[in-house]
N, C-alpha and C positions, 0 to 999 in steps of 0.2 A: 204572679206567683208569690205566692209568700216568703217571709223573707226569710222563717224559722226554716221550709225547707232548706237550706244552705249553713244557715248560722247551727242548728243542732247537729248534725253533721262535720262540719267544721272546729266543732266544739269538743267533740267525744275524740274525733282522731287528735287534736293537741294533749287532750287530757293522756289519752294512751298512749303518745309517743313519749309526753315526762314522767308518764310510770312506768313505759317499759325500759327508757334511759337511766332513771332512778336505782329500778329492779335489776337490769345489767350490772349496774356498779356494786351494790350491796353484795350481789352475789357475787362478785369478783373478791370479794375481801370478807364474808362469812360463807364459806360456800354450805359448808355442813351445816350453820343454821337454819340456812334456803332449803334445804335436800332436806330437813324434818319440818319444816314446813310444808311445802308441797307433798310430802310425803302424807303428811296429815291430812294434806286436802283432797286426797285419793282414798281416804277411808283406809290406810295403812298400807296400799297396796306396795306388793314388793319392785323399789326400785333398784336401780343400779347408782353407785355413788356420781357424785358429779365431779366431772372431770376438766378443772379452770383451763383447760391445756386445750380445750376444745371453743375456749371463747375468745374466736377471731375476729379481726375487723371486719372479714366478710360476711359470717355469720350473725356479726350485730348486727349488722347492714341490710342484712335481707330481711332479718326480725324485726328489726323495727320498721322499715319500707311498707312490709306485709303487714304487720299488726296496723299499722295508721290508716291503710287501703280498708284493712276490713272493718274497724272502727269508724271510718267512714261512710262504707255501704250500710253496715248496722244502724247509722247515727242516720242515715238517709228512710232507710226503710222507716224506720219508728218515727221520723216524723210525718213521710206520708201517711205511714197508718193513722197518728195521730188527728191530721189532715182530717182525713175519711170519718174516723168515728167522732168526728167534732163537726159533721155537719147534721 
């Protein structure tokens, strides 16, 4: 088996769990400048303010848990695909 199936996959989930560790923190100490950003990257849609009061330890917990898992499978899939159309 090659060895990139494991290493790209392994790769993407570290990367996304020290952006979504990063992204956590920022937003715990600019929340309003996070909430127009993302606000922007919705093409303006209307959100609801962000509420710091709602970022628990369990809630980082599972978001990053979850975001690494699917960083993961993503990092998994794109290298079989890669796999595939590289033969």
């Amino acid at each position: 088996m090659k060895s990139y199936l494991y290493t790209i996959p392994n790769a993407l989930a570290l990367t996304t769990a020290i952006i979504y560790v990063a992204c956590r923190i920022l937003v715990a100490l600019f929340p309003d400048g996070f909430f127009a950003i993302g606000q922007s990257w919705f093409h303006g849609i209307v959100l609801n303010r962000l509420d710091t009061s709602s970022l628990t330890m369990t809630s980082f917990i599972v978001g990053l848990i979850s975001s690494t898992i699917a960083a993961w499978i993503i990092g998994y899939i794109y290298a079989k695909a890669h796999e595939m159309f590289s033969k």
